[in-house]
C-alpha positions as CSV (number, residue, x, y, z in Angstrom):
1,X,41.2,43.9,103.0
2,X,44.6,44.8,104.8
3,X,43.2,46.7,108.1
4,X,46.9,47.7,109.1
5,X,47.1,51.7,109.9
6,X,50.0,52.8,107.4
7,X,51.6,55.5,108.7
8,X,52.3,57.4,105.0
9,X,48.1,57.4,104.2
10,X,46.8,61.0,102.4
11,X,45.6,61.4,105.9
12,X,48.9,62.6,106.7
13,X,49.7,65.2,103.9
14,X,51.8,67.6,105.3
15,X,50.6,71.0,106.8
16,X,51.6,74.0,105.6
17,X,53.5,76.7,108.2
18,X,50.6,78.6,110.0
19,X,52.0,81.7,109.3
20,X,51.3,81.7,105.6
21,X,47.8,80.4,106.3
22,X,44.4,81.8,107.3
23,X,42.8,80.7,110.3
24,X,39.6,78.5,110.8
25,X,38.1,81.7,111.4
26,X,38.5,83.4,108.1
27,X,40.9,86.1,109.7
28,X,44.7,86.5,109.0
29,X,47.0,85.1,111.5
30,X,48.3,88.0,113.8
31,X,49.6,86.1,117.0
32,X,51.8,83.0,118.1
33,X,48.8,82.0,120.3
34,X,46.3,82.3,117.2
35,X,48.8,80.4,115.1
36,X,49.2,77.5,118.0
37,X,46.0,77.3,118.1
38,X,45.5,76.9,114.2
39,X,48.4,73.8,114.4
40,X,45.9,72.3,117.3
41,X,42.9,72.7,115.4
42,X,44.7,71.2,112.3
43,X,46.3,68.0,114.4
44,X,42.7,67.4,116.0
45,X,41.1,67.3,112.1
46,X,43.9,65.3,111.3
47,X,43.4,62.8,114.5
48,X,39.9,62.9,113.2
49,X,39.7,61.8,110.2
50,X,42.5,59.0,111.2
51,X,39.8,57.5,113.7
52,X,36.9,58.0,111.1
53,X,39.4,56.0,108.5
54,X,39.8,53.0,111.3
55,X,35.9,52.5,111.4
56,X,35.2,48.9,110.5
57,X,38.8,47.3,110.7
58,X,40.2,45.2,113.6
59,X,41.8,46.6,116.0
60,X,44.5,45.6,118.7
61,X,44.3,46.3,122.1
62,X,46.3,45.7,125.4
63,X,46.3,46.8,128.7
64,X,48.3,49.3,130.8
65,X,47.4,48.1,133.6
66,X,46.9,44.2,135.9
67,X,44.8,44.5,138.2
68,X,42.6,41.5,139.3
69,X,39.1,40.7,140.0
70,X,36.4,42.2,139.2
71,X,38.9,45.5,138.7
72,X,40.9,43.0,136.3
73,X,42.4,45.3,133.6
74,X,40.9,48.1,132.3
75,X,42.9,51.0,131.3
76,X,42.7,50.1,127.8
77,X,45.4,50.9,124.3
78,X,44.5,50.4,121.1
79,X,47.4,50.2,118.1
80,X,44.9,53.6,116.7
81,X,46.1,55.0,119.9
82,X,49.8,54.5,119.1
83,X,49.1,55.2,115.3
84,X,47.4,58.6,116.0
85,X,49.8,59.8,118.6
86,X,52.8,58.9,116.5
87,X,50.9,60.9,113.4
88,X,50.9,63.8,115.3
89,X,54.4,64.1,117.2
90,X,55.9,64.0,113.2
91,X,53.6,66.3,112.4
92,X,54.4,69.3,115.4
93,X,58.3,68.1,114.8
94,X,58.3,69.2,111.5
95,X,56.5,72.5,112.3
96,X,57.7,73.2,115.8
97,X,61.5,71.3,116.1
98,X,61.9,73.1,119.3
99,X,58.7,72.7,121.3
100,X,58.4,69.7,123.5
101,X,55.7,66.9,123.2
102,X,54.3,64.6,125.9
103,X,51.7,62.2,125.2
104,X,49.8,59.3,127.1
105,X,51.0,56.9,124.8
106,X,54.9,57.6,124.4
107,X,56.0,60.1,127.0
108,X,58.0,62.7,127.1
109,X,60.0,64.1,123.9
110,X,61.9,67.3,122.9
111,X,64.3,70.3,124.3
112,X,63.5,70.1,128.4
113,X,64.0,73.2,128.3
114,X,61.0,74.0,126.1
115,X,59.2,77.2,126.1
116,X,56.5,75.5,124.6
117,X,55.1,71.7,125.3
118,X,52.4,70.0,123.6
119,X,50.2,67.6,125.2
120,X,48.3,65.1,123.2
121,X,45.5,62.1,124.2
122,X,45.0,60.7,120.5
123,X,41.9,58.7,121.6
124,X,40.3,59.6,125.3
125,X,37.5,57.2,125.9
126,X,39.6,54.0,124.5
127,X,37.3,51.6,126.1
128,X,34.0,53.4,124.7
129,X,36.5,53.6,121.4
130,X,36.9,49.9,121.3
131,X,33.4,48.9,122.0
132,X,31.9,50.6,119.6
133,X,30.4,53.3,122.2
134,X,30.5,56.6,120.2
135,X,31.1,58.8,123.1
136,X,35.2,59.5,122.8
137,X,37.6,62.2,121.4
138,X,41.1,63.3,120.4
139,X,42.6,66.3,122.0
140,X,45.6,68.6,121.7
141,X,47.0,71.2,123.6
142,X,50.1,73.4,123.9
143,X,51.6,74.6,127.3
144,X,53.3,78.1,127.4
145,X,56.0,77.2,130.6
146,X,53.3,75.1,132.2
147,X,49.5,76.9,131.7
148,X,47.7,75.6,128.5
149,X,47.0,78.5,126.5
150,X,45.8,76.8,122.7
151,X,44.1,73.7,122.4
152,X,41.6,71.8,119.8
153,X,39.3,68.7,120.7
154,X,37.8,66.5,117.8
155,X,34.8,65.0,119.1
156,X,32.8,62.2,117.7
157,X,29.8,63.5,118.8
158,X,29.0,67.0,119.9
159,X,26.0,69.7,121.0
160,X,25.6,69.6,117.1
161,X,24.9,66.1,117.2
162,X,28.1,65.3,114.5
163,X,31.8,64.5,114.9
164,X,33.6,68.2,115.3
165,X,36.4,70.4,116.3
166,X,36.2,72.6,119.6
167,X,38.9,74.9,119.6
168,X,40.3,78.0,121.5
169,X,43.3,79.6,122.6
170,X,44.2,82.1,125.8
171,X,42.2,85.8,125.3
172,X,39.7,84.8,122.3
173,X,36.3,82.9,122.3
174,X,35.7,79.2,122.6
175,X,34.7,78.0,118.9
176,X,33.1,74.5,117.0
177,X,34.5,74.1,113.8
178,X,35.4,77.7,113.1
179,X,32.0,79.2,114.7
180,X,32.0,80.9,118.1
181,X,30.1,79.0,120.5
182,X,27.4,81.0,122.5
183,X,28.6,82.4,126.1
184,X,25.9,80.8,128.2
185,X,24.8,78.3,125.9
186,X,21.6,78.1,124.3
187,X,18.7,79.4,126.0
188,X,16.0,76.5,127.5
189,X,12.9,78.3,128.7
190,X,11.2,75.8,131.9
191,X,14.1,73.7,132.4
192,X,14.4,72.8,135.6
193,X,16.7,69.8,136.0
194,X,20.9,70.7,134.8
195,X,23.3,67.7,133.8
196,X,26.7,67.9,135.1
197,X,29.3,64.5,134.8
198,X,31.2,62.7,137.8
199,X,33.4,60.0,138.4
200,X,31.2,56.7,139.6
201,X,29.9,55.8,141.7
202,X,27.7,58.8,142.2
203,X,24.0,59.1,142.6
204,X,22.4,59.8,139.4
205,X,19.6,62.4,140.5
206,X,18.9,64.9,142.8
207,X,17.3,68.0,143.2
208,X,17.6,69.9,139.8
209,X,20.7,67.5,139.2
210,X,21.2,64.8,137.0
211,X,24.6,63.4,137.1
212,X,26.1,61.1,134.1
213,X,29.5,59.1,133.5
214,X,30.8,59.9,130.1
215,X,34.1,58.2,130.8
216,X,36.1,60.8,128.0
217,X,37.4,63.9,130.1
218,X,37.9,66.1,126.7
219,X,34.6,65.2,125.4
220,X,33.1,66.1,129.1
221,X,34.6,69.8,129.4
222,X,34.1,70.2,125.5
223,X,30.4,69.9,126.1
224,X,30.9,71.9,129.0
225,X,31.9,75.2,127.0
226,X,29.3,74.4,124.6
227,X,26.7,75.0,127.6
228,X,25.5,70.8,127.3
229,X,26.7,70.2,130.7
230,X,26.7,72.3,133.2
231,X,29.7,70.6,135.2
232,X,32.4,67.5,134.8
233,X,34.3,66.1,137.2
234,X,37.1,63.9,137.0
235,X,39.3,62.2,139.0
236,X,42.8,61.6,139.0
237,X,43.5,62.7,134.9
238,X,46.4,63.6,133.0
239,X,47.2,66.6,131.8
240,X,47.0,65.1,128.3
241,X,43.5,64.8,128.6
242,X,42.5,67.7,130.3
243,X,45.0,70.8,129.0
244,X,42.4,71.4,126.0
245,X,39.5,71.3,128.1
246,X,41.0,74.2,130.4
247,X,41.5,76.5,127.5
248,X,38.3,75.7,126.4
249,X,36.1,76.0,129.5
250,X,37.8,79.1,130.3
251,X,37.4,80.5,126.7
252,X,33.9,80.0,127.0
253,X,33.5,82.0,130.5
254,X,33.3,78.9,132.7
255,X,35.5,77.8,135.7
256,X,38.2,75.1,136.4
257,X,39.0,74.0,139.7
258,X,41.7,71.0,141.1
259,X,41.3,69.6,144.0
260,X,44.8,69.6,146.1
261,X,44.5,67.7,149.6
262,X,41.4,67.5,149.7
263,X,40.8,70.9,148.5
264,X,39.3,72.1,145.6
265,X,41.2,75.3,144.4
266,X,41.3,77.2,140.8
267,X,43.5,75.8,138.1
268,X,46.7,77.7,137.5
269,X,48.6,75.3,135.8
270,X,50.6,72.1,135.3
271,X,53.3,73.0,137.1
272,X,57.2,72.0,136.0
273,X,56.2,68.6,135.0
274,X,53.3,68.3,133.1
275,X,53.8,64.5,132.9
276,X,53.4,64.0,136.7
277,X,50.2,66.0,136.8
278,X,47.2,63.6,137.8
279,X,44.8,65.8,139.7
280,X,41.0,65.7,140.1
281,X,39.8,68.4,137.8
282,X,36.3,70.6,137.7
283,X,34.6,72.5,134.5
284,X,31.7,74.4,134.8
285,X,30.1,77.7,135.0
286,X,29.4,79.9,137.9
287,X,26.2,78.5,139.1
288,X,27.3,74.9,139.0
289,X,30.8,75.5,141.0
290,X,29.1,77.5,143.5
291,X,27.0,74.3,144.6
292,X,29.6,72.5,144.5
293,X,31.8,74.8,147.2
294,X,28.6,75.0,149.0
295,X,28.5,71.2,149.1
296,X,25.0,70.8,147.3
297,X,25.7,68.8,144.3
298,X,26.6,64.8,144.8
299,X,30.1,65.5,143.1
């Protein structure tokens, strides 16, 4: 069996314009943030189904990174990683010519003068990814002059215990595949112990904490806005990873915070440079950020 990813596979039929489409929804497309967020929500399927395709067959990876020891390399690149993320930039530069695109893999692309930039982290979790660990997702997002306001994250697992889409855009509800997801999560009469995820080393319990380390950002706040977790933080991501997750979290009535010398203050955006962004970020909902301000969860 050839295990090379060909980049012209039926995976990669070409999308129709969103405007002559109907969204995931079921409802005609009215606005240019519904529509981005129909081309996210298509990409992240598409991403999908490319890592679903790739189960089985070798893969390459390489390092970004040298370090030594018993930190000896570790920021891990797969060729599905370069194979996704080049899938995607063809697709958005047939359908949007004039937006930028950045991803982790190969950079920065496009007008620099772009109203509109796309961020993209075609596998976040490599190293669970590679190992065969099915905790890890693919994510897009598109900036409106730095603030994410459309994004889509196909998970391969999810608070429906299957691989999914979570999906949102700036002034609508936070959906899974199409359906709106619940507000405050589901309801859990007599729990008494919350999750939330953090970067190690961290102590795993505490009073009415447990505390986990996922090690996929975009799977952490997707599970945040489906009400799973009740927190993640991360530290030191890029804005690839993390642009989907703020539409998402904040779709879904929770909270995002960065944390700026050593002080955690709400999101507002990337700034002029998406690219440089790599700030700790926070998802979660009310209760959860309040103990954190108030210095009572181990985050």
């Amino acid at each position: 069996m050839n295990d090379t990813i060909h980049p012209a596979s039926h995976l990669e039929l070409a999308l129709p314009p969103a405007a002559s489409r109907r969204s995931v929804a079921g409802r005609t497309i009215p606005t240019t943030f519904e529509a981005l967020e129909e081309t996210a929500y298509d990409l992240a399927v598409l991403a999908g189904d490319r890592i679903v395709d790739t189960l089985g067959r070798a893969l390459s990876v390489r390092y970004k990174d040298d370090r030594h020891g018993i930190m000896e390399p570790h920021d891990a690149v797969s060729n599905v990683d370069e194979a996704i993320e080049d899938c995607l930039r063809r697709r958005l530069a047939a359908r949007h010519p004039d937006h930028a695109v950045i991803g982790e893999e190969r950079g920065r692309t496009g007008p620099a003068d772009a109203e509109f930039t796309w961020l993209i982290d075609p596998v976040d979790g490599t190293t669970n990814f590679v190992n065969g660990v099915p905790l890890f997702a693919s994510t897009v997002a598109v900036l409106h002059r730095g603030v994410p306001v459309a994004g889509a994250t196909w998970c391969a697992t999810s608070h429906a215990l299957r691989p999914g889409v979570y999906h949102a855009r700036v002034g609508s509800r936070a959906y899974f595949d199409g359906l709106p997801l619940p507000l405050a999560g589901r309801e859990v009469d007599g729990r008494r112990r919350r999750v939330s995820t953090a970067p190690a080393p961290v102590r795993p319990r505490e009073a009415t904490w447990d505390h986990l380390h996922l090690g996929t950002v975009s799977l952490d706040a997707a599970l945040v806005a489906a009400g799973a977790l009740a927190s993640a933080r991360s530290r030191g991501v890029g804005a690839w990873s993390a642009a989907a997750g703020v539409v998402l979290a904040q779709s879904a009535g929770h909270e995002v915070w960065t944390e700026a010398a050593g002080r955690w203050e709400p999101f507002h955006g990337f700034g002029d440079q998406p690219e440089a962004w790599r700030q700790p970020i926070l998802f979660g909902d009310s209760l959860a950020v309040t103990a954190l301000r108030a210095g009572a969860l181990a985050l």
